[in-house]
C-alpha positions as CSV (number, residue, x, y, z in Angstrom):
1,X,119.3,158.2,78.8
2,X,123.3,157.7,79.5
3,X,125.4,160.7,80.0
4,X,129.0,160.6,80.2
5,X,130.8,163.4,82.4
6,X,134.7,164.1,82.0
7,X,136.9,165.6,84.5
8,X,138.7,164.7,87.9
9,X,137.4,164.2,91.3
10,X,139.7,165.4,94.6
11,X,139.6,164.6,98.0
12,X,137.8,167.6,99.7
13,X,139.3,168.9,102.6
14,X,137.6,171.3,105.5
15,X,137.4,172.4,108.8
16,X,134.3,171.4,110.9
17,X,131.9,173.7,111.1
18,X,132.3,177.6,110.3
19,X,135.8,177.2,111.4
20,X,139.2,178.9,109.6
21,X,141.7,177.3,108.5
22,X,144.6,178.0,111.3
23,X,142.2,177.1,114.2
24,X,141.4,174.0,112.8
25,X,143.1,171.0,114.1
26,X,140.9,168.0,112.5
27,X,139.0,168.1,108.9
28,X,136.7,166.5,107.0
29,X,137.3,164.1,104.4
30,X,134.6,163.6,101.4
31,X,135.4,163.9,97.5
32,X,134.0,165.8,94.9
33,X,134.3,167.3,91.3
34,X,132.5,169.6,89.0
35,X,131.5,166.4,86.3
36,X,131.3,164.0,88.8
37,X,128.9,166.2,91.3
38,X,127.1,166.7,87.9
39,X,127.2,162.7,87.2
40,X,126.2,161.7,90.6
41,X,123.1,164.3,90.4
42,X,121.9,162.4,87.2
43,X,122.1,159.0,88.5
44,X,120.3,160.6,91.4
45,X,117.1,160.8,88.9
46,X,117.6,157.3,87.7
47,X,119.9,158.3,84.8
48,X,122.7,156.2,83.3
49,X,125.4,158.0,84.1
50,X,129.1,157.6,83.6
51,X,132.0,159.6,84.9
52,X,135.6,159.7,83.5
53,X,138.7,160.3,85.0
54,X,141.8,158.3,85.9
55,X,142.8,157.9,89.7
56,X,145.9,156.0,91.0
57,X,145.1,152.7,91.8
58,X,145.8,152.9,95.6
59,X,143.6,153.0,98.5
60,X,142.5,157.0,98.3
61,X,142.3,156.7,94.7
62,X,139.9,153.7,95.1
63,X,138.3,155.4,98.1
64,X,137.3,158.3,95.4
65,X,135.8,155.5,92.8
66,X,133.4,154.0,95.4
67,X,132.4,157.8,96.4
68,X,130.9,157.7,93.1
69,X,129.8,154.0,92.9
70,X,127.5,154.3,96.2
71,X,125.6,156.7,94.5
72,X,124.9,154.6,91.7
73,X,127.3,156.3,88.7
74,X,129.2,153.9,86.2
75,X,132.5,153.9,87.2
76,X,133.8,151.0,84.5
77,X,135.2,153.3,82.1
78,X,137.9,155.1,84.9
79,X,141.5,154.6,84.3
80,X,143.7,153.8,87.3
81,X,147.4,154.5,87.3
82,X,149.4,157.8,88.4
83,X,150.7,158.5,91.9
84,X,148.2,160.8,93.8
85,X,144.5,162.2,93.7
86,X,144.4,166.3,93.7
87,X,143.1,167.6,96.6
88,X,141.2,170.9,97.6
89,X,141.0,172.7,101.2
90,X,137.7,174.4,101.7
91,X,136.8,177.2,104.5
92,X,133.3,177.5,104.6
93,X,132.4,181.4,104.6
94,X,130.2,182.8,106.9
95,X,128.0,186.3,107.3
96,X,130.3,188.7,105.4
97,X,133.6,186.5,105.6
98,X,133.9,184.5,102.1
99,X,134.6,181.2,101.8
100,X,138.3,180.3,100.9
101,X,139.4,177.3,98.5
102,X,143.1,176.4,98.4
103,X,144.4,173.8,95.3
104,X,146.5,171.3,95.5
105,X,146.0,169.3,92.6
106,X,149.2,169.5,90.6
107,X,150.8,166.1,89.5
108,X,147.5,164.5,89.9
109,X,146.6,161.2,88.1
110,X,144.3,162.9,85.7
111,X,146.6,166.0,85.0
112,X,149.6,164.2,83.9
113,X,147.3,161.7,82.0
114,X,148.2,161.0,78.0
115,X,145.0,162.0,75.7
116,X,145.7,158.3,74.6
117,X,144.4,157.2,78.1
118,X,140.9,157.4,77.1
119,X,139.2,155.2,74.3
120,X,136.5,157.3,73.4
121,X,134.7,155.4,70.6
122,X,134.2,153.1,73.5
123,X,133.5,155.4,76.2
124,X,130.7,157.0,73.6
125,X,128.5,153.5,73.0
126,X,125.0,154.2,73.7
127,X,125.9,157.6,74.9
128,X,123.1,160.2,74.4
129,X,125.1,163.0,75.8
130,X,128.6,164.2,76.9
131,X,129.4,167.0,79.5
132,X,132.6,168.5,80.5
133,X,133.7,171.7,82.0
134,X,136.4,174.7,81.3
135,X,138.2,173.1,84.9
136,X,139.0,170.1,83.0
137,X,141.1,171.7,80.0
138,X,142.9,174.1,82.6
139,X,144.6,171.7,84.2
140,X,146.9,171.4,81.1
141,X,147.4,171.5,77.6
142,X,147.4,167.5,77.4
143,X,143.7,167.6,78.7
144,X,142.7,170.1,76.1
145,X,143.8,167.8,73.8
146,X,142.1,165.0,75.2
147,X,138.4,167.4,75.6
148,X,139.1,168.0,71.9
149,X,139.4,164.4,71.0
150,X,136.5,163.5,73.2
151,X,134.4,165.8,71.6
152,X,134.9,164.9,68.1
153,X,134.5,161.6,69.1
154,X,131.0,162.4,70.6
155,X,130.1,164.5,67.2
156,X,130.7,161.6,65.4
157,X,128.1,159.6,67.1
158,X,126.0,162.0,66.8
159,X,125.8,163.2,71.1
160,X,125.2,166.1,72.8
161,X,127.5,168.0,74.4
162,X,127.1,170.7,77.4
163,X,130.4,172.7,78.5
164,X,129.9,175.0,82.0
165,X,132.6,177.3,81.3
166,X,133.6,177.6,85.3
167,X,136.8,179.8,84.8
168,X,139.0,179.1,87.2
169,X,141.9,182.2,87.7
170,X,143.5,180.2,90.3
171,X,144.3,177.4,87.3
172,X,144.9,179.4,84.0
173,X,145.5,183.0,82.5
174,X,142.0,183.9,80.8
175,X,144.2,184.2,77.8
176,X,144.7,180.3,78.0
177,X,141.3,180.3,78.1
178,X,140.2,182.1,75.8
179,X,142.2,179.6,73.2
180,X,140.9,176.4,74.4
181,X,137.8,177.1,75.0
182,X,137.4,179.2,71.8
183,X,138.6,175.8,69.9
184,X,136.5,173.6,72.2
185,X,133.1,175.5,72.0
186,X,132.7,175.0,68.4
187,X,131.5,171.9,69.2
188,X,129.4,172.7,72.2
189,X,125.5,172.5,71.9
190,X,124.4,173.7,75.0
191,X,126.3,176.4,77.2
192,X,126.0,176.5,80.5
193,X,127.6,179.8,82.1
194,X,126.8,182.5,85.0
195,X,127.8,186.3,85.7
196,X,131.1,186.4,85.4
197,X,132.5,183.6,83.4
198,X,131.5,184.6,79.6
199,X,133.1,188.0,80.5
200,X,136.5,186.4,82.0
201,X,136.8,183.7,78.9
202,X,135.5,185.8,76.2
203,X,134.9,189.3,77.1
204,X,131.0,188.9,76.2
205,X,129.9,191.4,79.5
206,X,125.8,192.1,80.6
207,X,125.6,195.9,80.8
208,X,124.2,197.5,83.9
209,X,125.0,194.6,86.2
210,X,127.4,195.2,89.1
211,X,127.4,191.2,90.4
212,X,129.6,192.0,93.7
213,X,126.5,194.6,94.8
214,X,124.2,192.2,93.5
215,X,122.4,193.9,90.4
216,X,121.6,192.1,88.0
217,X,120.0,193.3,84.4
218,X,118.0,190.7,82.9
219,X,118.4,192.6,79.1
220,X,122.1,192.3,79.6
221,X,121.8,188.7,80.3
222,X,119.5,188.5,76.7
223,X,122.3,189.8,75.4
224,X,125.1,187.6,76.2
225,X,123.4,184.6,75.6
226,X,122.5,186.1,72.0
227,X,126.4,187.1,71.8
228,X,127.6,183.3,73.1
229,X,125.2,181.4,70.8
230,X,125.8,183.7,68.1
231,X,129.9,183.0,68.1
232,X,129.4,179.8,68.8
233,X,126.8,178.2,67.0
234,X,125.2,177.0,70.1
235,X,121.6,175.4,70.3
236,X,120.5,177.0,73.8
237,X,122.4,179.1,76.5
238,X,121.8,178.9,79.9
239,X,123.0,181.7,82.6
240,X,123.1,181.2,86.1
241,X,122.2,184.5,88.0
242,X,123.1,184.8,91.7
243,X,122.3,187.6,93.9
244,X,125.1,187.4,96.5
245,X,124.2,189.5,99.9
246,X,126.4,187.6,102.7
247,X,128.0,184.2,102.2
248,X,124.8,182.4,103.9
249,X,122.5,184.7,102.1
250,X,121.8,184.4,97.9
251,X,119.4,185.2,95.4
252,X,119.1,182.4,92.7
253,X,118.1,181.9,89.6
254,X,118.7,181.5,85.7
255,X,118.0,182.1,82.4
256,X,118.1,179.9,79.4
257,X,118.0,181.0,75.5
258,X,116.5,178.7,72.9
259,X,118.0,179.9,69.7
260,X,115.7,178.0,67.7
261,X,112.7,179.2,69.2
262,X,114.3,183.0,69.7
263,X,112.9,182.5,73.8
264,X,114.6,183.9,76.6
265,X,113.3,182.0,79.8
266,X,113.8,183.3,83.3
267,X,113.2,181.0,86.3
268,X,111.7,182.0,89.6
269,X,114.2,183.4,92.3
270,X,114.6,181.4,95.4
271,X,116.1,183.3,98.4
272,X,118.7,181.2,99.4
273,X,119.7,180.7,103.4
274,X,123.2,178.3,102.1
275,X,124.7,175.2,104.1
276,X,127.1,175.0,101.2
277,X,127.3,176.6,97.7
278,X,130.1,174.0,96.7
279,X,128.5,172.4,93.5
280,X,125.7,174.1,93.0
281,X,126.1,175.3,89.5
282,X,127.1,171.4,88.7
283,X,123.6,170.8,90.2
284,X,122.6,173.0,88.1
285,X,124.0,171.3,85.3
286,X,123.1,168.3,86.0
287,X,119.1,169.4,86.4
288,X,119.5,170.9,83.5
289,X,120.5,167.8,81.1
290,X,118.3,165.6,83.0
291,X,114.9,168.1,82.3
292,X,116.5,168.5,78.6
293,X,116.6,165.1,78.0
294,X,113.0,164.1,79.5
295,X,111.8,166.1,76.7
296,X,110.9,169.1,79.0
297,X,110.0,172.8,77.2
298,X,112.4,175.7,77.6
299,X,110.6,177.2,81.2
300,X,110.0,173.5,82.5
301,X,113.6,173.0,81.7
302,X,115.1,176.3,83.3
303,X,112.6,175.8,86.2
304,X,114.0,172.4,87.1
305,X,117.4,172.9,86.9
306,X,117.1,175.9,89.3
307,X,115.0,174.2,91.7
308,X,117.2,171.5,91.7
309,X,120.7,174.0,92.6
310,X,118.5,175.5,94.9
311,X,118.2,172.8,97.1
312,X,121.7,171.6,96.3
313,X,122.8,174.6,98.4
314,X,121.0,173.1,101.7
315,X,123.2,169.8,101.2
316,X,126.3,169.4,102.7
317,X,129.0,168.3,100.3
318,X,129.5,168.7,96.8
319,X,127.3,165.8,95.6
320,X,123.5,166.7,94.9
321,X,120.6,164.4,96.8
322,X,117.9,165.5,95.7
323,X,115.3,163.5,94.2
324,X,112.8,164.3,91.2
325,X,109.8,164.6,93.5
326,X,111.3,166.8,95.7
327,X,112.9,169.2,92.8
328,X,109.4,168.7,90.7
329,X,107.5,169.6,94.3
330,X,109.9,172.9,94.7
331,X,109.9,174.2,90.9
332,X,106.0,173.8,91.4
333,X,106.1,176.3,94.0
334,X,106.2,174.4,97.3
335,X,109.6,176.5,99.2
336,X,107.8,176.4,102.5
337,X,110.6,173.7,104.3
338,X,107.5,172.4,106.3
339,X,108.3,169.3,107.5
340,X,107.1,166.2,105.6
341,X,105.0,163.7,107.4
């Protein structure tokens, strides 16, 4: 199976330990990315994956290519040129303090690219599936362009495409949203989406669900899946559900909807005691794809994908390490954290 992921990868920024951001006085370096966390999770299970971007051709931008490179995710079809790599400053939350992320990604490589940067009939050979997110159009209307053209090129090979819709406020209006992803969608086959995005980029809302106390309504989830799918045209719908009760304390779990087969799976909820929650719904994603593509059913694939985020969120980082045996050995039902001998 080869997956190709489209987006841009920052340097990650953030104070050791628990610590804020104006007592800090040293921070930790690493990269990440909502694709490329999703890219290095599928190479992870022994997937051909490839990530796209562009990153300037100095010494940080080459320091974010081999990030991905270690891990074993194709990094041949990155363009290098532009002046600096966006970064992001992280404060990791703690008890009933939030955590805090600060951009500063404007003028990156990738945001100031031309759509003409990317040759996508080439990108695309031997491609079985394409994956993107709604970060990667925000960043400006040149890279809704080049989503567009990259997803018309992967209909006309005949790939799969997955969008997470990840609104991000601190990057567009939802208005802007709403347009480009309403245009981009229409070629989406699976949907990836939690709580509160399909109400901030379409106004598609679960009823009697409050997410900031934590209630959740499982036949208001039905519903927006039903609603997304039905606008859209989409072939399934999955829904991230988290349960949030302190920053190191969540409930999670998800739902996907096979329109096909009309079934509405629920996965089992794991009570989450979080190292980081930075890229777990790209784990998410990336379980997902990876159980889709291995030919697993609807519950086998919601199961997986879940397990796999779960124990994303006991990773430092924003890349997944997780291997198949230990996500199979979780979604089977082993949670215990006994030690393994």
């Amino acid at each position: 199976m080869r997956v190709v992921t489209f987006g841009e990868l920052m340097v990650r920024l953030q104070p050791y330990n628990y610590e804020r951001f104006v007592q800090a006085d040293h921070l930790e370096f690493t990269f990440g990315g909502g694709e490329a966390n999703v890219a290095v999770s599928l190479a992870n299970y022994g997937a051909d994956a490839a990530f796209v971007t562009k990153l300037p051709a100095h010494a940080i931008g080459q320091a974010a290519v081999n990030s991905l490179r270690r891990y074993g995710v194709d990094t041949s079809m990155i363009v290098r040129g532009g002046d600096r790599v966006g970064i992001y400053y992280n404060e990791k939350g703690a008890s009933q303090r939030p955590s805090v992320c600060i951009y500063d990604r404007a003028h990156s490589a990738i945001q100031e690219s031309d759509p003409s940067d990317f040759d996508w009939d080439k990108i695309f050979e031997g491609a079985d599936w394409f994956h993107f997110t709604g970060i990667t159009p925000a960043l400006g209307p040149n890279m809704v362009k080049a989503c567009v053209e990259a997803c018309k090129a992967a209909k006309a090979r005949g790939v799969k495409i997955s969008c997470d819709l990840n609104y991000r406020g601190k990057l567009w209006t939802r208005a802007q949203a709403r347009e480009a992803m309403t245009e981009l969608c229409q070629y989406v086959d699976v949907c990836i989406s939690n709580e509160e995005d399909a109400k901030d980029v379409f106004g598609i809302e679960a009823e009697a669900t409050d997410i900031t106390a934590g209630s959740l309504n499982r036949e208001g989830y039905k519903s927006v899946a039903r609603q997304l799918a039905e606008k859209f045209g989409f072939e399934k719908v999955a829904i991230t559900l988290r349960e949030s009760h302190s920053a190191f304390d969540n409930d999670w779990s998800a739902m996907l909807y096979d329109v096909q087969s009309g079934e509405y799976c629920f996965s089992k909820k794991y009570h989450l005691h979080i190292i980081d929650r930075i890229g777990g719904g790209d784990s998410f994603g990336g379980g997902l794809i990876y159980a889709l593509l291995s030919g697993k059913d609807t519950q086998g694939a919601v199961e997986f994908a879940v397990a796999a985020s779960a124990l994303k969120h006991s990773i430092e980082g924003d890349y997944n390490f997780a291997t198949i045996a230990e996500v199979e050995k979780l979604a089977g039902g082993d949670g215990s954290g006994r030690v393994q001998r």
